[in-house]
C-alpha positions as CSV (number, residue, x, y, z in Angstrom):
1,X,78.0,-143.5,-251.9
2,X,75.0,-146.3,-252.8
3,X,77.0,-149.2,-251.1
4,X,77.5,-147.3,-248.6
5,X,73.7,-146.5,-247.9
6,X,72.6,-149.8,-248.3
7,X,75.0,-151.2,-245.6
8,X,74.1,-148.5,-243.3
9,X,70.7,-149.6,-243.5
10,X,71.3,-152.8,-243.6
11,X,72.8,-152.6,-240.2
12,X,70.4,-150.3,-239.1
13,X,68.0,-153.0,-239.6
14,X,70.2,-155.9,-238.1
15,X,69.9,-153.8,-234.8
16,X,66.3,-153.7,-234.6
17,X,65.2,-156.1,-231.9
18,X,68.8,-157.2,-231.8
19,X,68.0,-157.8,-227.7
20,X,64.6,-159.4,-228.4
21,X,60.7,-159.1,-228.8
22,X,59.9,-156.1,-226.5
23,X,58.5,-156.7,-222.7
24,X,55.6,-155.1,-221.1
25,X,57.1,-153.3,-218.0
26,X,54.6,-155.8,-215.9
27,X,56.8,-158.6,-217.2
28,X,60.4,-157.1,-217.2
29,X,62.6,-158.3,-214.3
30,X,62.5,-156.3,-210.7
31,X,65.3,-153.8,-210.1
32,X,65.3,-154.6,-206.7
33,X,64.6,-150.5,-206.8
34,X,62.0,-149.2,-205.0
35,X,60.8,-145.3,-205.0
36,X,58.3,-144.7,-202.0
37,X,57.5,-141.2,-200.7
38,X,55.1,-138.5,-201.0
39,X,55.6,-135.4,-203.0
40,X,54.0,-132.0,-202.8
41,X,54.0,-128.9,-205.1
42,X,52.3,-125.5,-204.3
43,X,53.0,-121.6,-203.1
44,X,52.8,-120.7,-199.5
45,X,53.3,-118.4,-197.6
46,X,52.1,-115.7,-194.7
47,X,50.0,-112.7,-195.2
């Protein structure tokens, strides 16, 4: 049961940053998505 720990941490650790250093989402490439719109929230209604 040991070994088999230690290799699941192991490659728990292996797949840390396994896609590189992290990005600031100012930095990450554009989607070419865009959300524009206007949203409300609220109760109405007539008396």
């Amino acid at each position: 049961m040991k070994p088999l720990f230690t290799l699941a941490t192991l490659a728990l650790l292996a797949g840390c940053g396994a896609d590189g250093p992290p990005v600031a989402p100012s930095q990450a490439a554009a989607t070419g998505l865009a959300a524009t719109g206007q949203v409300q929230v609220g109760v109405t209604g007539g008396n």
